[in-house]
Structures are given as C-alpha cells and as structure tokens.
N, C-alpha and C positions, 0 to 999 in steps of 0.2 A: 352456619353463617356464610353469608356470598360475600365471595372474595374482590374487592374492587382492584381492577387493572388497569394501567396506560402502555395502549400503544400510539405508542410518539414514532410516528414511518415520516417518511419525506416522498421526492420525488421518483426514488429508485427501488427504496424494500418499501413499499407503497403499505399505508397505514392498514388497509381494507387484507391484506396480506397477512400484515401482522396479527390484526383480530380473527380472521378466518384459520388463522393456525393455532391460534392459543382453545377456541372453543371447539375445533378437529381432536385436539389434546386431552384439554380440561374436562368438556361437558360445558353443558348449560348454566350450571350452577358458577357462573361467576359474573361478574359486569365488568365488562370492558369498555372504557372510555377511550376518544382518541382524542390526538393531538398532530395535526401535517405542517410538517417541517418543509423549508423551502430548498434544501441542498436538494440536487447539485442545480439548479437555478439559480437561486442564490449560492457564494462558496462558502464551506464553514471556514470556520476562523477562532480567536481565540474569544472565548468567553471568563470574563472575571480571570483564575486559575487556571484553567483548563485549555487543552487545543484541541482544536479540527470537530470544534461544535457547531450546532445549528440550531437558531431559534433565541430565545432569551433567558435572562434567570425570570422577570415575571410570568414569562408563559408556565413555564415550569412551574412554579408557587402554585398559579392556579389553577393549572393541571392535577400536582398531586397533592391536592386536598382529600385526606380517609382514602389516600392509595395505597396500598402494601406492594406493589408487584409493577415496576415498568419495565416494559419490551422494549429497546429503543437500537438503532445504529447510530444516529448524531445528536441525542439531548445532551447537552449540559447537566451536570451533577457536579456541583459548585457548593464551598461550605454555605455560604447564605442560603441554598436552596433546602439542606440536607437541615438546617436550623429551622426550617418555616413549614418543614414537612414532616413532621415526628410517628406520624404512622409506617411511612416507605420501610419494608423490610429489604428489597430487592433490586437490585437494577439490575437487567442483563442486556449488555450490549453486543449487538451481532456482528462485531468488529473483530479483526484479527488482536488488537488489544486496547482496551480501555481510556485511550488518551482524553477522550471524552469526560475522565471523572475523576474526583478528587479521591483518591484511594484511600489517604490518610485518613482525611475527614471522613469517610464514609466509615471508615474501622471505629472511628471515639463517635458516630452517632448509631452505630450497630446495626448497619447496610452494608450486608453482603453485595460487592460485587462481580461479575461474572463474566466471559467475554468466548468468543468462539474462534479460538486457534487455529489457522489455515482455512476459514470458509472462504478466503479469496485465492485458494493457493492455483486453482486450475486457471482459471482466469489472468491472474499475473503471472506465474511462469510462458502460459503461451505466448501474451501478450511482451513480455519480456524476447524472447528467441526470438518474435516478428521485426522487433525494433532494431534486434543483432543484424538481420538479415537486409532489414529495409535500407541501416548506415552503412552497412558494407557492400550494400551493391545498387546504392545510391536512388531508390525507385522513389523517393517522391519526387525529387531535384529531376529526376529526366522522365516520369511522369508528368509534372507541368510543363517542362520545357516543348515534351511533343503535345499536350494541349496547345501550348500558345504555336504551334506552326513550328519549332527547333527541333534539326535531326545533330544531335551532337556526334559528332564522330572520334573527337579525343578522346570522350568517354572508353574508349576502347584502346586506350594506350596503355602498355604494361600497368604504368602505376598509377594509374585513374580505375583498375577494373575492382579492386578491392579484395578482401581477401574470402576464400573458401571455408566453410567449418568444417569440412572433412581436412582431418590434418593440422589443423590451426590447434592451437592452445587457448582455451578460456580458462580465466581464474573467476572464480565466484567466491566476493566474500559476504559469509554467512550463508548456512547452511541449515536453516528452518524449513518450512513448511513447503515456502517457494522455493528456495534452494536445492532443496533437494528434488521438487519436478523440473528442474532448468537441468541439473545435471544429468537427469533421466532422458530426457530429450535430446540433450547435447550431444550425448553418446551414441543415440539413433543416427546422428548425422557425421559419428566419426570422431568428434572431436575429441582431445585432448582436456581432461577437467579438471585442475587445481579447486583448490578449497581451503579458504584463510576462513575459522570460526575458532577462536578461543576458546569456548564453550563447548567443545564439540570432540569425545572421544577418537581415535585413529580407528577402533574396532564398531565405532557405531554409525560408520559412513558404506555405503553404495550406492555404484555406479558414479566412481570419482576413482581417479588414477592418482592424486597425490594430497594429503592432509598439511600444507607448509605454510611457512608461515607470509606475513602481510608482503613482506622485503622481495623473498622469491617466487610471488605471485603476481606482484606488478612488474619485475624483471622476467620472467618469462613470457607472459599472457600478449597474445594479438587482442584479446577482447577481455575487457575488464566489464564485470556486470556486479551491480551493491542491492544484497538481498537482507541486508543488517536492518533491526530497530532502532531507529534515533533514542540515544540518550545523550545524557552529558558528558559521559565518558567518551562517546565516538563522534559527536558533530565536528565535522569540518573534517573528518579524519582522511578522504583525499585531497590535498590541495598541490601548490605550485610544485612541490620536491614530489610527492608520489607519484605525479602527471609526469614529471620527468624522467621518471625511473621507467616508464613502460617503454617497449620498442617503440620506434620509430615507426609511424604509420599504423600505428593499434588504435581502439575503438572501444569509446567505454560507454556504458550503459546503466540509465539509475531509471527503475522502477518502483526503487522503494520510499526515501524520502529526501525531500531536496536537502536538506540542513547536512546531510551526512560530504557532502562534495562543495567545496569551489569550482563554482561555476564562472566566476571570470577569469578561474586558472585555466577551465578547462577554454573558452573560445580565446585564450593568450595560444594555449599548443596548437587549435585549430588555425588561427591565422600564420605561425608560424612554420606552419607544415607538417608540424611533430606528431601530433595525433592525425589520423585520417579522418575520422569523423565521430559523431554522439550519437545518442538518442537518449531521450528525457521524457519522461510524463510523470516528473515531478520537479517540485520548481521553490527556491527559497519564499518565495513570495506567488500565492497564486488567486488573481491571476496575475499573469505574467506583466509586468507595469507597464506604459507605453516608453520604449525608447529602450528599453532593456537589448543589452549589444545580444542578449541570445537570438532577437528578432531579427538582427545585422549579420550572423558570421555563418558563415559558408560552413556546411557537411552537418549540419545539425538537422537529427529528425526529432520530432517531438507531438507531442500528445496531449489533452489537456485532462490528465490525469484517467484517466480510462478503462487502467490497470486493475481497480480495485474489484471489479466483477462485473458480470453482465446476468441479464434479468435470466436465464435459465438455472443463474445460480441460488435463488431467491429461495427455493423452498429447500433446499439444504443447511441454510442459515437458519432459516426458522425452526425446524427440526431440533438443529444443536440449541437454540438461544432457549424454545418451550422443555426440551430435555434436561438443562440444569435448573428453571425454576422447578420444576416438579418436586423432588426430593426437599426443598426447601421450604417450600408449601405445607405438602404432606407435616415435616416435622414443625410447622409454627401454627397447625392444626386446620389448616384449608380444608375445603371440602367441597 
C-alpha cells in the first residue's frame, strides 16, 4: 500500500525540500502531497491552542485528508484538526520542540508526535556570541552613525568602550543544546562561564567553570545570555529585581524567547545607566508593534528573530525529522 504524506514547508525549510528528502529516504513507493506555509513572510502566531504556527486549521483539514505521515516545521496540529483527520498517524516537526501541536490531544487521538532537538543549535549559539559582541562594543549604533557622515569620538571613553570576553564572566542560563555550543565558544574567547539549569547534573557539564545557582549568576555575570524553553514555570523569570541584581554596566542577551524576560525592565536599566546594553531577536510580541519603547531606548541591538537557523542548515533537519518517521512507518506497516 502507498503511503500518503504532507509536506507542509514554508518560506525557509522550503516544501520542494521537504518532499525531495522524504523520497531520497523512503523510495518511490509513497505519495507525497504538499502544502506552502507563508512564515517567515507572514509571522506565525497562535493558532486555536497552539503557538508559533503557520497557516490555518482549514488548510490543515484539507490537507490531511487519508494522510498518515506529515513533515512540517510550522503546521498547526490543533484538537479540531486531530478530530477531522482520523487517519494521521505522525507528525514530525523539524523544530527544536513542538509548540506547534497539541501534545495531549494528539496522545487521546493516537498521533505520535516528534520533533528534532538542537537542529537550530549551530545557528543560535553563533548567532547568540555575535549579538554579545555586537552590544558590547556597540557596532550597529557607530555603524550607522559613520553611514550617516558621525565620527564619534566619546565612544572611546573608558566607559563607552564596553566590555571584553576574554576575562569577563558570562552566566548562561540553561544549558541544552544552544547552551552548551555558547559555552564552547565562550571559552575560545577566554571567558569566564557560569551556568544556572535546574535540570542539569554538576558532572554532565563541559566547558563551564561553574554550575550555580540563578542568585549567583546574575550577581556575578558582565553578560547575562537565556538559553531556557518557555514554559509556565519560567515566563517572566528575568524581570525588574533580577535586572537589578547584575553588575553595573552588564549586558544581557535573549536569543531564545521573548516571554522568558521583561523587557520594559530591561530598557528601565538601560535608560538608567544600569545595564550597558541588550541584544534581542526575540520579542514578547513579534513583530515588534509600532511605538514599542524597545524602538526608543538607546544600546539595544536586535534582530528580527533570525536565530532559528539558516538555509545551510536545512538538510540536517530533514535528515533527523525523515529519521524518526521511518521506524514508525515500518512498524504501522508502510512500505
């Protein structure tokens, strides 16, 4: 029997990708249907249940009609959809983790779901260390200045140069997949690496000089950088007191997701001197709304989410997302 699949790609794991990787994999003997998503042209957002979706619950419906098996990074998998589709055995999303899908639901209509842990990790730790370096030594802000004809010369005052990673103290908290390439990197450059993860044994850390906790992390650290998954337990878990707890003229960095930080605490410390500067590419609301003070406040670098990977990293995602349907296939009798 031929096995019917949806590859639901968008603008970035491009749908012609997704089906060129599954029949590289599978063989001939399957049918692949597509369906193109408009992120990141359009942004995802929340669908019904679910966040950081693309597309709709109708497209979906009529998408996986007699589908057992979709490829996807941004569909929606929403209960209404997981009810109007009683063939789907599979979802595998080629995301660091599944916020895309209704987990529950998917367990009471017997849809295994699947996802690919750290396919973005190269790409966001780089991206991450870029944004350390860009806030603390200020290259967009005197980047445009000398576009626009300004040669600043304060910028060279003791406490305008910013600070060095050789020597400096970063704290990173959490300690997954990015985490752990930021503090690989770190250490190329000298620095000093704390690491606040709960979750995270003393003997199953390298290349980190200290395992402590949240309190002695933001009290040491020149550079705070949040490599945590949003959930309900940690959203908002920087705000106005943790901001104040870091030294004087430190520089924090979120690459992973806006909900985890206050961001009007964080340009309160910037206008008040406290913090030296940010860098963001991500954002409570994206995109970023017109009149949002992050557009207003001085030493903020930012990104318009960017981090999650770039197109060389495409057929490594595909690799892991066609690697866990297989065994799943095989045992519900694919062929």
């Amino acid at each position: 029997m031929t096995v019917r699949i949806l590859a639901a790609g968008d603008q970035f794991v491009r749908t012609d990708l997704l089906a060129d990787a599954l029949h590289q994999e599978l063989g001939n003997d399957i049918d692949v249907s597509t369906l193109e998503l408009q992120w990141p042209v359009e942004p995802f957002g929340r669908i019904a249940e679910v966040d950081e979706a693309s597309g709709s619950e109708e497209q979906m419906i009529e998408a996986l009609q007699d589908v057992r098996i979709c490829v996807t990074q941004m569909a929606p998998l929403t209960e209404r959809i997981l009810a109007a589709c009683p063939d789907l055995e599979l979802f595998a999303v080629g995301r660091g983790g599944p916020v895309n899908a209704n987990i529950e639901a998917a367990a009471r209509h017997g849809v295994t779901v699947t996802c690919a842990p750290g396919r973005n990790a190269v790409a966001t730790s780089e991206h991450t260390v870029a944004m350390m370096m860009a806030a603390a030594r200020r290259i967009p802000n005197t980047h445009s200045e000398l576009m626009g004809g300004v040669w600043r010369g304060d910028y060279y005052q003791y406490d305008q140069v910013g600070v060095e990673l050789e020597g400096s103290c970063v704290g990173l908290v959490g300690y997954g997949a990015i985490g752990k390439r930021v503090a690989r990197i770190l250490k190329g450059f000298g620095a000093t690496v704390l690491v606040y993860d709960p979750y995270i044994r003393a003997d199953a850390v390298t290349d980190v000089d200290e395992l402590v906790g949240l309190d002695e992390l933001l009290n040491r650290s020149q550079v705070v950088s949040l490599h945590a998954r949003l959930t309900k337990d940690n959203a908002g878990m920087i705000g106005t007191k943790e901001i104040a707890a870091m030294p004087s003229g430190s520089i924090i960095v979120n690459c992973a997701r806006g909900g985890l930080l206050d961001y009007d605490a964080v340009c309160d410390a910037l206008e008040s001197g406290h913090l030296f500067g940010a860098a963001f590419d991500v954002f409570p609301e994206e995109p970023i709304p017109v009149g949002s003070r992050l557009l207003a406040t001085p030493g903020i670098v930012m990104t318009p989410h960017l981090a999650c990977g770039f197109v060389r990293l495409v057929a490594g995602f595909l690799q892991r997302s066609v690697a866990v349907l297989l065994p799943r296939s095989r045992r519900t009798g694919c062929r």
